[in-house]
C-alpha positions in Angstrom: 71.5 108.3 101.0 73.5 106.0 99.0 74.1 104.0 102.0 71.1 104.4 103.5 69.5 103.0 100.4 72.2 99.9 100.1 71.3 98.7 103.8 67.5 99.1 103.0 68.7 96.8 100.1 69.8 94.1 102.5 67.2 94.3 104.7 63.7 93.9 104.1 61.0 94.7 106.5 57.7 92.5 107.3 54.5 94.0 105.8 52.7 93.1 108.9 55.1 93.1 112.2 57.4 96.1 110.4 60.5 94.0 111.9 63.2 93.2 109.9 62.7 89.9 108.3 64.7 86.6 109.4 63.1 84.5 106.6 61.4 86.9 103.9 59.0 85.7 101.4 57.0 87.9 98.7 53.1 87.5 98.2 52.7 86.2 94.0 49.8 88.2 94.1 50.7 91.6 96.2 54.4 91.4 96.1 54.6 92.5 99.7 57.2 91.1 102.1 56.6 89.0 105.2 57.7 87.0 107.8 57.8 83.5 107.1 56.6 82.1 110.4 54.2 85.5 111.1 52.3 85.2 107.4 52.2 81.4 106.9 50.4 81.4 110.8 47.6 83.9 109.4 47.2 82.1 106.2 46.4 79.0 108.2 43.9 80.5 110.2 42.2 82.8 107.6 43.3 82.1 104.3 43.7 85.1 102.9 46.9 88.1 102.4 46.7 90.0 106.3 47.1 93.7 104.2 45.3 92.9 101.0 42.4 90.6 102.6 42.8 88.8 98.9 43.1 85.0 98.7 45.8 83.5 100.1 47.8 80.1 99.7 51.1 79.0 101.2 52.0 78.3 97.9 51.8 81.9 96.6 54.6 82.7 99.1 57.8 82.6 97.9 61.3 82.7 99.9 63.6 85.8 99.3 67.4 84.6 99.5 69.8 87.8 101.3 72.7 88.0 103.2 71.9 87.8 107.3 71.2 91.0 108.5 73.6 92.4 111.1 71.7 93.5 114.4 72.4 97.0 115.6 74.4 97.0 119.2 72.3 97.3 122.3 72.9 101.6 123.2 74.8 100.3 126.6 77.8 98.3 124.4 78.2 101.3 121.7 79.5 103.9 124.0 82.6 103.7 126.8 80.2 105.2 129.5 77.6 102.3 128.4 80.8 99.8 128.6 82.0 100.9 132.2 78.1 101.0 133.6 78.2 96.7 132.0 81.2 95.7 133.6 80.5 97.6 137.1 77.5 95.0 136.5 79.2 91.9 135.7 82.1 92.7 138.7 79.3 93.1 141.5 77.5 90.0 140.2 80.9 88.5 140.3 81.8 89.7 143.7 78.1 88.6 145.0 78.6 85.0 143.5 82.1 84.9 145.1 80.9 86.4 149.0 78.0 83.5 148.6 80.8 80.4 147.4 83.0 81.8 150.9 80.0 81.8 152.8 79.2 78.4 151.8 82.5 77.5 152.6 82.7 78.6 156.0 79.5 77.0 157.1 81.2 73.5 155.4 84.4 74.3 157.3 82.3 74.8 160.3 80.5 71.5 160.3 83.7 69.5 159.1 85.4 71.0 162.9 82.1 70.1 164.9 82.9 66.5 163.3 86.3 65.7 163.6 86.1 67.0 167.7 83.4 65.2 168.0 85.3 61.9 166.4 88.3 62.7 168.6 86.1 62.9 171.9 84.7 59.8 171.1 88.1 58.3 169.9 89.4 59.5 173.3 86.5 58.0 175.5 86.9 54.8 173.8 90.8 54.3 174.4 90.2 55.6 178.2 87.4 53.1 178.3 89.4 50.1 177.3 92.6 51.2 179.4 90.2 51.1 182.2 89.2 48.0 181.4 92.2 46.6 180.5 93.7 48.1 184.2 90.6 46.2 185.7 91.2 43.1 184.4 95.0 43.3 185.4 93.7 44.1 188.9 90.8 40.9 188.8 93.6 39.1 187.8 96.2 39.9 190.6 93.5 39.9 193.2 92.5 36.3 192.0 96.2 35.4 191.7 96.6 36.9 195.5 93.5 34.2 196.7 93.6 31.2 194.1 91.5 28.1 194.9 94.8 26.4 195.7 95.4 25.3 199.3 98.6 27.6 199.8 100.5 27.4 203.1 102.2 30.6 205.2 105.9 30.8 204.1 105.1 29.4 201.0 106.2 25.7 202.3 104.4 23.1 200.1 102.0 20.9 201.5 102.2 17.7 202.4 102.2 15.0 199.7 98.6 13.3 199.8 100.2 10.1 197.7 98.9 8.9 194.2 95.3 7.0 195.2 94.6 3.7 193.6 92.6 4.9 191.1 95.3 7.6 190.2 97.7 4.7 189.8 95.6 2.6 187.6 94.7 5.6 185.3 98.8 6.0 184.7 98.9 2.6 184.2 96.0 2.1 181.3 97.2 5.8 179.8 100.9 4.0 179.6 99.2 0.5 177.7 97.3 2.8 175.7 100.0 4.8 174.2 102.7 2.4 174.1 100.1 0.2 171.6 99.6 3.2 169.7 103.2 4.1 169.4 104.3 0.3 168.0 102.0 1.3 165.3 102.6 5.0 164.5 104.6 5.9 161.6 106.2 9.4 160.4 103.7 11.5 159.0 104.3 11.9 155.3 103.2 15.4 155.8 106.7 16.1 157.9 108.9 18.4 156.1 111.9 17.3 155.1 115.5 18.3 155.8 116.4 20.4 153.0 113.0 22.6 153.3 113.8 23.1 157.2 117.4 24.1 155.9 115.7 26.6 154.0 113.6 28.5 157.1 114.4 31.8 157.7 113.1 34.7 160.0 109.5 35.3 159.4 108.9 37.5 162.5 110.5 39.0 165.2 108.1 39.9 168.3 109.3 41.7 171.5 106.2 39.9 173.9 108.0 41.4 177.4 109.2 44.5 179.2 112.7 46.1 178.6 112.9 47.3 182.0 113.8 43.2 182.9 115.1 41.6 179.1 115.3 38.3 178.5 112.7 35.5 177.6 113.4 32.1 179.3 110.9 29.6 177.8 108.2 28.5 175.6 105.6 26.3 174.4 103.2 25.6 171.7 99.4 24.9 171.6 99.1 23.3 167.8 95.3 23.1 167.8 95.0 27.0 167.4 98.4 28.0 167.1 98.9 29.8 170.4 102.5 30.7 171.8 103.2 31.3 175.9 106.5 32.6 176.8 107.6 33.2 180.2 110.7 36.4 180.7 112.3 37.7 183.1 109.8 40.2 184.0 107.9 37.5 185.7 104.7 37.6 183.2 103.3 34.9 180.8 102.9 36.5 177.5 100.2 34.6 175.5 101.2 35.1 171.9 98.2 34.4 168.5 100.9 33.5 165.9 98.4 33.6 163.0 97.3 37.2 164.3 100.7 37.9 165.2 99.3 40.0 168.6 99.8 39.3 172.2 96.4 38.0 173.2 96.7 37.9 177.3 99.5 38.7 179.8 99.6 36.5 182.9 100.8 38.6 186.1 101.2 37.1 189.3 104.2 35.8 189.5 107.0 37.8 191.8 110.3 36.7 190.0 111.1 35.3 186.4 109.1 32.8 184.9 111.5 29.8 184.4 108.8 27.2 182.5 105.5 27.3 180.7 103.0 24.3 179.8 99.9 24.4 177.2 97.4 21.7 178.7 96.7 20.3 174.6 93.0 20.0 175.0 91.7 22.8 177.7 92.3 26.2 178.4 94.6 25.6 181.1 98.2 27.1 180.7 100.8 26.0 183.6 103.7 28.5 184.9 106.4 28.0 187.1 109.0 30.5 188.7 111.8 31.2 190.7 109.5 32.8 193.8 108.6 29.2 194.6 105.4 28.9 193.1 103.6 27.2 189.8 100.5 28.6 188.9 97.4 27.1 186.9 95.6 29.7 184.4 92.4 28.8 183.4 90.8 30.6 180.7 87.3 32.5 181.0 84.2 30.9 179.3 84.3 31.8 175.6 87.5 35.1 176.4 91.0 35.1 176.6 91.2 36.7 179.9 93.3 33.9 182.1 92.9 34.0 186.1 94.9 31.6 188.1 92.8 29.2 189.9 95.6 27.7 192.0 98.8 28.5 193.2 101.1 26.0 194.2 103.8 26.4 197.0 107.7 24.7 196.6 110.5 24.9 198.8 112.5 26.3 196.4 112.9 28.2 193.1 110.6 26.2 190.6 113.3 24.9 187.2 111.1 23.1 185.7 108.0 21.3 184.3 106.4 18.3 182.4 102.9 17.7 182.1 102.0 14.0 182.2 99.9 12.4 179.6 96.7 11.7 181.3 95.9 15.4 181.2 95.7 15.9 184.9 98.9 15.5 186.9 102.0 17.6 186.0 105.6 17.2 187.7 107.7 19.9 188.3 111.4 20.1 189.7 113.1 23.0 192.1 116.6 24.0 193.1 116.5 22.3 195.9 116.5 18.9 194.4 113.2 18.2 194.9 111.3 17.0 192.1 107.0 16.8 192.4 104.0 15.6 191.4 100.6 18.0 191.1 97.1 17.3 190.5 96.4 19.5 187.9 92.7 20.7 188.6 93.2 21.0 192.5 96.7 21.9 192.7 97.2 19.1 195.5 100.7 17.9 195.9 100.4 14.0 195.0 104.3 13.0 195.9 107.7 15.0 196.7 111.0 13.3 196.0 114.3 14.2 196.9 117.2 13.0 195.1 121.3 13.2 196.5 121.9 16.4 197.0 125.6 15.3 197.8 125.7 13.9 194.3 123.3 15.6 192.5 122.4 18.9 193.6 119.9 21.1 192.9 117.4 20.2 189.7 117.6 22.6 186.5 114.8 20.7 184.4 112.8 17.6 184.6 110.5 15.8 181.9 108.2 13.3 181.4 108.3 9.7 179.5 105.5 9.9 176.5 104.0 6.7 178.0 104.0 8.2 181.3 105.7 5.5 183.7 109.0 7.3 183.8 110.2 10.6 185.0 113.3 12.0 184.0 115.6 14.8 185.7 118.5 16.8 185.5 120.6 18.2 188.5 123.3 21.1 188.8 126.1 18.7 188.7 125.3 17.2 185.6 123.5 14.0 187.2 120.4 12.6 185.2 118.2 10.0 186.7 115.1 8.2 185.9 112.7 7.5 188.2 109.9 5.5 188.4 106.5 7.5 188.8 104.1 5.1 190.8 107.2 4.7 193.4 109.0 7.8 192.8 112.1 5.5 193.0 115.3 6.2 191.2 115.4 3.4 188.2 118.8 4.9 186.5 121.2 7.3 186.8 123.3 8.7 183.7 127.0 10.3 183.9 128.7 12.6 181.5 127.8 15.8 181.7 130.8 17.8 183.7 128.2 21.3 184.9 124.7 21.4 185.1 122.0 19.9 182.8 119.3 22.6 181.9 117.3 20.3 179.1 116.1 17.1 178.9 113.7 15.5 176.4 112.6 11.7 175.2 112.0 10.6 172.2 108.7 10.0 170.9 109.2 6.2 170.5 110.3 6.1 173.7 113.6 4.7 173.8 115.9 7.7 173.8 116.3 10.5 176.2 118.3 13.8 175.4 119.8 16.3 177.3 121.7 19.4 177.5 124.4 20.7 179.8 126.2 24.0 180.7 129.3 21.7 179.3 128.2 22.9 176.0 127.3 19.0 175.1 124.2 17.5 173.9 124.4 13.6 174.9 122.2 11.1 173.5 120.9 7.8 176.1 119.1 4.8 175.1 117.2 4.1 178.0 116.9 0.2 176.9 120.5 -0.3 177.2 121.4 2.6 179.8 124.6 4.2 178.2 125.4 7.1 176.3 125.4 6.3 172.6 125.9 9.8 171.2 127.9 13.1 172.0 127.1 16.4 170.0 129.8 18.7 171.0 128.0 22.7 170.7 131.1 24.4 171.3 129.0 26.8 174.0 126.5 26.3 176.6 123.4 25.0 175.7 119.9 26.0 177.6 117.4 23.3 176.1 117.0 20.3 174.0 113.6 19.1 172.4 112.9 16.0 169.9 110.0 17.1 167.9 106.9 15.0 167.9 107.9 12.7 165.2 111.0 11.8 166.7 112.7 12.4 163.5 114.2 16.3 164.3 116.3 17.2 167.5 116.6 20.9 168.3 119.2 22.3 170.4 119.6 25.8 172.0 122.2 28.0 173.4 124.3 30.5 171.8 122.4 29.8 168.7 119.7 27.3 167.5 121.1 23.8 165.8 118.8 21.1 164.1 120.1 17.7 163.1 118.0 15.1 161.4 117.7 11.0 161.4 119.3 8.8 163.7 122.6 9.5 162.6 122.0 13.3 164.1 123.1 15.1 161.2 123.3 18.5 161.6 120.2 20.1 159.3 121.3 24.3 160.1 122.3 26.4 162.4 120.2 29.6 163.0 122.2 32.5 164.5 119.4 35.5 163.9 119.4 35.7 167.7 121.7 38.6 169.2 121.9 36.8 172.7 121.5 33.2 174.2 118.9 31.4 173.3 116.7 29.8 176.1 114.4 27.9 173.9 113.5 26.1 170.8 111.0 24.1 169.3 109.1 23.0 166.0 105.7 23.1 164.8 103.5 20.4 164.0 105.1 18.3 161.4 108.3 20.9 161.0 106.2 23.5 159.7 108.0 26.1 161.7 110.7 26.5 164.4 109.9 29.0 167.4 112.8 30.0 169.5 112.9 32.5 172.2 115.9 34.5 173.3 117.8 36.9 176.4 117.7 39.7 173.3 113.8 39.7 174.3 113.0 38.3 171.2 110.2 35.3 170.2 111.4 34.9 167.1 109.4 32.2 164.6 111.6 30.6 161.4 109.6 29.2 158.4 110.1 28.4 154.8 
């Protein structure tokens, strides 16, 4: 009773609800207990006590201060059987929750498969697709090659030489005025790197452009305006190289043996090839596309060595091993003149190049020989002496007055072609595959077993690069030194820079 009476103490019961009270008051007037929110409601509304019916303010209600009551347990959570029957409850709501997350999950899983095979089809249809089209275009390309617009003899014998026309003639002769005025007044470009920085090029890329079934890549040259790279290997392709995108852009087949020279026309999409199955071939470009076709094909007698485009734009010379050297139109592929040089004396021709003004022609043979030749006559002007084996690069200077070339003697001799001697010897120590002045006339860059570049008139040696593993067939720099390109029988294009 005792307790009994001490919980009745701390918890007081509403007069009107008979609930236990959260927020007691006592009436003034009745002294009966309510609930707060329950009494003050029907005091609003009626304004009198809800038991009593006697007058009623809010202000006769007063708050009664206790300790919180304590509710009594739900009958489920007092007893073990009650516990057991709440947590069979919360296990199958748990297991129901969890059977709905891994049924969510599958159907996710599901939809995630459905995409990624239907990514990989369409991943595999677009490869196929652009294999077959890059196999179509191969085949366009060898069909074209097999019937160019070129005027190609059985046997591959070239044609006859048609002669340079009059109006041929006097478009050498105003190029030749027209440069040689522009030369008197040209001056290096301030822009030109100087010795030191070119000293300080090293590798920037390494780029394997041909087959390895047939290694080695034999030449190279440069289209500055967009920064375009052909090689020609031994696998008898052209490989078109984007050395700003660092990719192989096109791949020239058509040719049936190694590709021995390449030419960039400088202002058309017209890239040149020669090889050793006695053909050059013209590429032109496809409106707008990289896709090259050849549009001619032009017959030699003999393995083609070499080529030189002329500065018009629209002749090109080439040389063969048979120590004939030639002139092309470029747009028809029409033989224009053949010369033969001594083959007692001179033998067959390993490269050939022409003057920057465009008169002269130069060549040089398998026994060392180098002449100059005259282009409207195709007569022999001068003849040079030195070299003891064959001369595989040649290259004048872009004032004109010097001509350089290389020999298997492992020397690079230097000619002024005002006085006709041999003012200069550099001594390589190996055999050397090409020599090039860059277009200021201020580098010279030799190759063979490694790639030297001397400086100035007194030819002093700038650096030798020896990143190649094999010979090296070719080297030139960019516009105003900016790089050096080289290519190598270790398959390598290979491009040096600061």
């Amino acid at each position: 009773d005792e307790q009994h009476q001490g919980s009745s103490r701390r918890m007081l019961v509403c007069a009107v609800s008979g609930q236990a009270c959260e927020e007691p008051v006592v009436s003034r007037k009745s002294g009966l207990v309510y609930e707060r929110r329950t009494v003050e409601r029907f005091v609003e509304l009626h304004g009198r006590c809800p038991v009593t019916s006697e007058p009623l303010a809010n202000a006769d209600l007063l708050p009664v201060h206790m300790c919180p009551a304590v509710k009594p347990r739900d009958g489920t959570g007092s007893s073990i059987p009650g516990l057991i029957e709440h947590f069979y409850t919360e296990w199958d709501a748990a297991t129901l929750e969890n059977f709905a997350l891994r049924k969510q999950l599958d159907s996710v899983r599901g939809e995630l498969a459905t995409t990624l095979a239907t990514h990989d089809a369409a991943v595999r249809l677009v490869a196929r697709l652009m294999k077959e089209r890059d196999d179509a275009v191969k085949i366009l390309q060898e069909e074209q090659a097999k019937q160019p617009q070129a005027m190609e003899s059985e046997g591959n014998v070239p044609t006859k030489p048609t002669g340079l026309s009059a109006e041929q003639q006097q478009r050498i002769k105003s190029k030749s005025a027209e440069l040689s005025k522009q030369r008197r007044k040209r001056k290096v470009p301030e822009t030109l790197l100087r010795p030191e920085v070119v000293a300080a090029f090293s590798v920037k890329g390494s780029y394997y452009l041909h087959k390895a079934s047939k290694p080695g890549v034999l030449c190279l040259d440069l289209r500055t305006r967009d920064g375009l790279i052909a090689t020609g290997g031994v696998d008898a392709e052209v490989a078109l190289f984007d050395s700003e995108k660092k990719r192989v852009v096109s791949t020239l087949s058509g040719h049936t043996k190694r590709v021995s020279q390449v030419l960039f026309h400088p202002a058309e999409d017209v890239v040149v090839s020669g090889s050793h199955d006695k053909t050059a071939r013209v590429w032109a470009a496809s409106s707008g596309g990289s896709a090259y076709t050849a549009t001619a094909v032009i017959p030699h007698g003999a393995a083609v060595t070499g080529m030189s485009l002329h500065p018009t734009g629209d002749t090109f010379a080439s040389c063969c091993a048979d120590g004939s050297w030639l002139l092309h139109d470029l747009g028809t592929g029409t033989c224009l003149a053949r010369t033969c040089g001594d083959d007692d004396e001179g033998g067959g021709l390993g490269c050939v190049s022409v003057h920057p003004d465009g008169m002269l022609v130069g060549t040089g043979a398998e026994r060392g020989v180098v002449r100059i030749w005259d282009v409207l006559s195709q007569r022999s002007i001068a003849t040079f002496r030195g070299h003891t084996s064959a001369a595989h690069g040649l290259s004048f200077s872009e004032n004109g007055y010097y001509l350089v070339t290389a020999g298997e003697d492992g020397t690079a001799r230097l000619w002024d072609l005002r006085k006709q001697k041999n003012f200069h010897t550099i001594d390589a120590g190996a055999p050397l595959r090409s020599a090039r002045f860059d277009h200021s006339g201020s580098y010279l860059v030799l190759a063979g077993a490694n790639i030297m570049v001397y400086h100035g008139k007194q030819f002093e040696l700038v650096k030798v690069f020896s990143d190649h593993t094999a010979a090296v067939t070719d080297a030139r720099l960019g516009p105003d030194a900016s790089f050096l390109a080289s290519t190598s029988m270790d398959r390598t294009l290979k491009l040096f820079a600061k």
